[in-house]
C-alpha positions as CSV (number, residue, x, y, z in Angstrom):
1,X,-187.9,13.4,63.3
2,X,-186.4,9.9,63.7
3,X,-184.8,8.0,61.3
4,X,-186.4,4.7,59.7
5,X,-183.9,1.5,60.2
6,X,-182.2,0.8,57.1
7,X,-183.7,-2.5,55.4
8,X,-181.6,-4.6,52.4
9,X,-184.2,-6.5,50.3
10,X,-182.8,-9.2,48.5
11,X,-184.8,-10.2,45.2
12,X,-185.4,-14.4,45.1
13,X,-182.9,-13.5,41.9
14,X,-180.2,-12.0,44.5
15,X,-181.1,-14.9,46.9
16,X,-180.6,-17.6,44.2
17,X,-177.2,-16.1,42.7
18,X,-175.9,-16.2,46.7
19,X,-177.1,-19.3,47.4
20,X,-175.4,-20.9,44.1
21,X,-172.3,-18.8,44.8
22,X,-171.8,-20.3,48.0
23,X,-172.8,-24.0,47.1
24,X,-169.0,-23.4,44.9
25,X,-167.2,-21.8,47.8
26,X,-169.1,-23.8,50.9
27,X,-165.7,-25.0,52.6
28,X,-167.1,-27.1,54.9
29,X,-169.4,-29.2,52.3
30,X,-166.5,-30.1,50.2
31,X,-168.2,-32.7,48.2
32,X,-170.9,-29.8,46.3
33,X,-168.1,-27.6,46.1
34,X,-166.6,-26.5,42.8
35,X,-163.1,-27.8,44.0
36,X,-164.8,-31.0,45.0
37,X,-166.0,-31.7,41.7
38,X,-163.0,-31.0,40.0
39,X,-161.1,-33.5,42.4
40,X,-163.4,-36.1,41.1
41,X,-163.4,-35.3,37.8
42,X,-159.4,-35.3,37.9
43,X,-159.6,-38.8,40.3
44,X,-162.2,-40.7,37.4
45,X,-161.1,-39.1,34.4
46,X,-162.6,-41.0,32.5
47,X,-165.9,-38.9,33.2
48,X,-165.0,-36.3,31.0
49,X,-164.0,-36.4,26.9
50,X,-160.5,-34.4,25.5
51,X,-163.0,-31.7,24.2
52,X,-164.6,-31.8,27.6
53,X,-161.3,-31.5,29.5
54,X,-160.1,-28.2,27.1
55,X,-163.2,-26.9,27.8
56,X,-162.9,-27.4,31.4
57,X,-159.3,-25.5,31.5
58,X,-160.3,-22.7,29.1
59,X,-163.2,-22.2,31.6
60,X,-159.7,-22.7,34.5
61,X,-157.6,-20.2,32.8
62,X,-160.7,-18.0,32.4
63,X,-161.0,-17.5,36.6
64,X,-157.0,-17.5,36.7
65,X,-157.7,-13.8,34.9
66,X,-160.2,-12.8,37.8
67,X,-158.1,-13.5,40.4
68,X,-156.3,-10.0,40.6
69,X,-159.5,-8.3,40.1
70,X,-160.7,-10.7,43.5
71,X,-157.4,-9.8,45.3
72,X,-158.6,-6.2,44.7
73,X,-161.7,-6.4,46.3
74,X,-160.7,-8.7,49.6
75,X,-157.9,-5.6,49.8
76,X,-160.9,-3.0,48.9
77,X,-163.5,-4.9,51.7
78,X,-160.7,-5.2,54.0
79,X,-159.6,-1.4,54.1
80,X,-163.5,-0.5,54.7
């Protein structure tokens, strides 16, 4: 009896939440990253309004909380 290779599907849903994830975190394509848009926004900041700005650190302080629960699993994904 052999064993049938292992496939991973990804649904065009999967594929789509990847590809947007790593548009943010794309290094090397600084300019479409999310830090590259906030160092424009914080270079013309005139783009955005005071609501706009508040929003734009709530949404800040908001991925400040995640960051342990991120350290976690680069510690977790590391250790496997």
């Amino acid at each position: 009896m052999t064993k049938a290779a292992e496939v991973d599907i990804l649904s065009q849903e999967d594929l789509d939440s990847l590809l947007r994830i790593n548009e943010f975190i794309d290094e090397e394509d600084n300019q479409n990253s999310l830090i590259g848009e906030l160092k424009r926004a914080i270079l013309d900041s005139g783009q955005l309004e005071l609501g706009q700005w508040q929003i734009l650190r709530d949404h800040i302080r908001e991925i400040e909380e995640l960051i342990p629960h991120i350290d976690l699993i680069i510690k977790l994904k590391k250790e496997a």
